[in-house]
N, C-alpha and C positions, 0 to 999 in steps of 0.2 A: 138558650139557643140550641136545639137541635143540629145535631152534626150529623150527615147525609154521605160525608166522603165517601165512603164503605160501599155505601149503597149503588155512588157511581161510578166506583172500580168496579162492582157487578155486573152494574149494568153495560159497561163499555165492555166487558168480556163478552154480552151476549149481542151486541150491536160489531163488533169490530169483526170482519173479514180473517178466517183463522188461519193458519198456513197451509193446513191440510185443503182447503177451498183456494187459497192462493194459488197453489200450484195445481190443479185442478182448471182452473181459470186460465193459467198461462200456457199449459201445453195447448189446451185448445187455441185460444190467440195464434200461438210461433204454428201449429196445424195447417193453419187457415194463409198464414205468409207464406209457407210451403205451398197449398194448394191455389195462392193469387199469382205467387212467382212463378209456376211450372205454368199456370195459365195464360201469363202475360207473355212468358217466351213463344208460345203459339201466336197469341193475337199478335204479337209484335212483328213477327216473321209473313202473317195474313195479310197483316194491313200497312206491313214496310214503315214502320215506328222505328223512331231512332232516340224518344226519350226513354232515358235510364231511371228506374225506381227503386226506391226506398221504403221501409218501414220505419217509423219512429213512437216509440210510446210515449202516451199521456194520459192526463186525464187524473181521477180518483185512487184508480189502481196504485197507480207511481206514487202519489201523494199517501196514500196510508190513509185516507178518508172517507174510504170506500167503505155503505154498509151492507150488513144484511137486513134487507127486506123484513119487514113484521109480519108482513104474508107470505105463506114460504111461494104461491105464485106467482108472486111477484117475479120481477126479471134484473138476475143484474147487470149491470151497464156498463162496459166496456167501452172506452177509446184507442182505436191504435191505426195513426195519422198512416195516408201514404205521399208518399214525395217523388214527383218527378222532378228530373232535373237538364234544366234548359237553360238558353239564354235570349227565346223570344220575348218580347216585352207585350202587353196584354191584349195589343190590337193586333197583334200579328198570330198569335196561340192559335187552337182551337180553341172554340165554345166552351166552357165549364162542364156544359153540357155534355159533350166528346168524351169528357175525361170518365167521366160517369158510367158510360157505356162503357168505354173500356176496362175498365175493374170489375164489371159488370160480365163483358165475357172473357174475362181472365178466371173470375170466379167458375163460372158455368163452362170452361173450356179443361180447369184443373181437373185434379183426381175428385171423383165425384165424394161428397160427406152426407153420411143417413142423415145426421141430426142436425143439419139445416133447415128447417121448416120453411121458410120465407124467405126473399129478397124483396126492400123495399128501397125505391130509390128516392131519399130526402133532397129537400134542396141544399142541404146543407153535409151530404154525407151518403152514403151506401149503408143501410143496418141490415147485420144477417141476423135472422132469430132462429135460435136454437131448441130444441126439444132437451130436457133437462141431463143432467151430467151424472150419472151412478145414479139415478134419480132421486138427487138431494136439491139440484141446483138448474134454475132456468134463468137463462141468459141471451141476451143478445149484445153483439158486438156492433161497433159504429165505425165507420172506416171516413172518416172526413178526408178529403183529397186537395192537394197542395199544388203548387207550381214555385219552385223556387230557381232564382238564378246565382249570379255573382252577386246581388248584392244580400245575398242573404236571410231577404226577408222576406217568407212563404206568404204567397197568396193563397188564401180558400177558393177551391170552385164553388161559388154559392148558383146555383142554377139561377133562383129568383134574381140575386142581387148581383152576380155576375162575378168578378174577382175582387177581391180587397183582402189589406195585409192581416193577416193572424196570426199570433206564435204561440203557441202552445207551451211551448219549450222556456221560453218565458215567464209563463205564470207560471210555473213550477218550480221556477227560479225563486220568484217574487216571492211565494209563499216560504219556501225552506229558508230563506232571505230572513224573514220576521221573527225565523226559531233559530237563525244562527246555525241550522244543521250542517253547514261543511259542503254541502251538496254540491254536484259541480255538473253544467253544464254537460260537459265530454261524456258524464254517466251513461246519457242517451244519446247523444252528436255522435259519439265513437264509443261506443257499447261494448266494441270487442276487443279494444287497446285499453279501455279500463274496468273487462272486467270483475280483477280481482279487488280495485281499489273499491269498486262500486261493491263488492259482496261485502266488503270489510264493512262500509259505509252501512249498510242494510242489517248487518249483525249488531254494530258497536253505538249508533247511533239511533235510527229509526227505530228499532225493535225496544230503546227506552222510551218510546211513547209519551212524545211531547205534549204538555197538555192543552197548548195549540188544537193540535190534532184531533184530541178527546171535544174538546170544546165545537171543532167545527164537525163530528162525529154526532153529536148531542143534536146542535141545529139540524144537522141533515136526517137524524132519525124523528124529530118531533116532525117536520114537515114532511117523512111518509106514514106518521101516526094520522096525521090531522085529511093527508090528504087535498082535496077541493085546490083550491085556488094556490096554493102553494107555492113558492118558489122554487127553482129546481138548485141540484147541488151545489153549482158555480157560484150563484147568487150569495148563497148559505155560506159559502166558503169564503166567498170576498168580504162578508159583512163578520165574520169570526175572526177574520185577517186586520180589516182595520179598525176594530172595535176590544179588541183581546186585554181582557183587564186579568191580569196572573196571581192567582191566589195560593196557598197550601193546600187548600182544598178545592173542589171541583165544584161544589155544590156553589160556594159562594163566587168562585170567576163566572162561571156561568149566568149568575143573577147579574153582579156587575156588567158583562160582556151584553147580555139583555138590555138594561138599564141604558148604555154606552147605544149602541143599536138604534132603540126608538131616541136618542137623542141625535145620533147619528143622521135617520133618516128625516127626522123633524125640521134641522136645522137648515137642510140641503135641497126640501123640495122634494122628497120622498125617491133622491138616486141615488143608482150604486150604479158606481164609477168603475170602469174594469180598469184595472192599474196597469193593465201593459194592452202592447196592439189586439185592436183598434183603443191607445189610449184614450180614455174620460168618454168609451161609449157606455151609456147612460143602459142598464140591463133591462130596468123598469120603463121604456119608452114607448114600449107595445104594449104594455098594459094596461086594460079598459080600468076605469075608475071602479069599478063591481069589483078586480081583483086584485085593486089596490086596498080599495075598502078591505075587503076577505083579509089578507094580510096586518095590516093596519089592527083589526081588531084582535086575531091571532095574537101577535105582539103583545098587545095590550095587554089581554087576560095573564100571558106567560110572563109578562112583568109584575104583574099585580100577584099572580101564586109563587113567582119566586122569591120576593121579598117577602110573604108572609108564612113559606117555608123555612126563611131561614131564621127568624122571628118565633117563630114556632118553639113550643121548649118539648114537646113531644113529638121522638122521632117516627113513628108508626104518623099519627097526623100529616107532618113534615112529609112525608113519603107518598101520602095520598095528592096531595099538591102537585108534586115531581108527575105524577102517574095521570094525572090529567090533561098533561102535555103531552107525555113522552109514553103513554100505553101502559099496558099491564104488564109488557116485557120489562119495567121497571119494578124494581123489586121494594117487598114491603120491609118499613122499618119495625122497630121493636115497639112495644105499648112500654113506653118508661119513657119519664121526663131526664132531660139532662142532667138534672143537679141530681137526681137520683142515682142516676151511673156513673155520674163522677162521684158521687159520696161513698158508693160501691166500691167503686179500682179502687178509693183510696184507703177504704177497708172500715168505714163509720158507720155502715149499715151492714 
């Protein structure tokens, strides 16, 4: 049986988000809260605004599951929530709509930024797209906007679909929740009263690289190898989340995790459940039968090469399997069969 681990510590080196891009990534972000903040104090003083806002991170980034791209022009993706804070309740608010525009000219009222190419206003969010960073790195940020009160629990401005409850800050819970990593709320609720426990946390913890993490890392790089009909990260991340079968090796969780997955969606009617608000909405509901299919098949093949990768007794073979999911950015194994390089280490050949 060909052993691959090696192969996918390499590979997780070249898919994983490195620090030097990390921080990279996040001056620009806290940039742009500077340049929304100095904005909104104008529009707010304009248009005699008495809601107070917030920044709160989420998303990939925070999670550690964020990759790079296969194409370097590709764009990476950025979430970072904004929160007003009220105590109108949804029929009394402005519009969603309202809220939009105003982020909208807080941005275009701030200090002006060369490398924002675009503003686009989603229904679900404000994305600024950027022109690349040292010119290594093209990115756009996503600014989903909030409404929360006393009871805590942030509504989305969805334009289309109007207000309903999101937490962000929750699935981020949920996930570190499944690794046991200590993570705490407060990280991001109060950012600047736990700073130094959160850097401790981000040194002593996260930076061992759970293999959680790697696994839903894996998923989210084979679906921007494959492209088309794809699921996006979320999806990828919830299905790695409840499906996470933990091996010594990575080659063989991952098969299992696969394995677990198409049993997972088999059994269920082909959903994935978000585990926190909107709980048990279904992600798969909008999806036309053509990219249910598209996925479905995906799946398939990646079950059927990852059990006959591990089956495999030659690791270069083994490795071609891997690379048909996961691209050429997956690296080649050796032409030797197993018992060959076991018989080697153990010094018989």
């Amino acid at each position: 049986m060909a052993n691959c681990n090696g192969l996918f510590v390499e590979y997780n080196k070249t898919i994983r988000l490195d620090n030097d891009r990390r921080v990279k990534l996040r001056v620009k972000r806290n940039n742009l809260r500077s340049r929304i903040s100095g904005g909104y104090s104008i529009v707010k003083n304009l248009d005699k605004l008495e809601h107070l806002m917030e920044f709160q991170s989420q998303g990939s980034y925070v999670m550690d599951t964020i990759i790079n791209p296969e194409d370097p022009n590709d764009q990476y993706d950025l979430d970072d929530g904004i929160y007003f804070i009220g105590s109108l309740n949804r029929d009394d608010r402005p519009q969603p709509e309202t809220f939009h525009n105003w982020i909208i000219k807080s941005i275009k009222s701030g200090q002006s930024d060369y490398e924002i190419n675009e503003i686009i206003d989603k229904n679900t969010c404000v994305r600024l797209v950027y022109s690349s960073v040292d010119g290594d790195i093209n990115y756009h940020i996503d600014l989903p906007i909030y409404y929360v009160n006393s009871t805590n629990e942030p509504d989305l401005a969805n334009k289309k679909d109007w207000w309903h409850i999101s937490n962000p800050v929750k699935f981020i819970i949920w996930f570190e929740d499944l690794m046991e990593s200590g993570f705490k709320s407060e990280y991001i609720l109060k950012s600047t009263s736990y700073e130094d426990e959160y850097r401790t946390w981000l040194n002593d913890i996260r930076k061992k690289d759970h293999q959680l993490r790697r696994i839903a890392r894996y998923l989210k790089a084979w679906g921007d190898f494959k492209k088309g009909d794809m699921p996006p990260g979320i999806i990828m991340t919830i299905l790695a989340g409840l499906n996470y079968v933990p091996n010594d090796r990575d080659d063989v969780s991952l098969k299992d995790t696969l394995i677990k997955i198409n049993e997972y969606l088999a059994n269920n009617g082909f959903k994935c459940l978000r585990p926190t608000t909107p709980e048990d909405e279904d992600l798969f509901e909008n999806y036309s039968d053509s990219k249910k299919e598209y996925f479905k098949n995906a799946l398939n093949s990646f079950v059927v090469s990852a059990k006959k990768a591990i089956d495999l007794s030659n690791q270069k073979e083994s490795s071609e399997e891997w690379e048909k999911h996961l691209g050429k950015r997956f690296p080649k194994g050796q032409n030797i069969d197993s018992d060959t390089k076991e018989k080697r280490a153990k010094g018989y050949t």
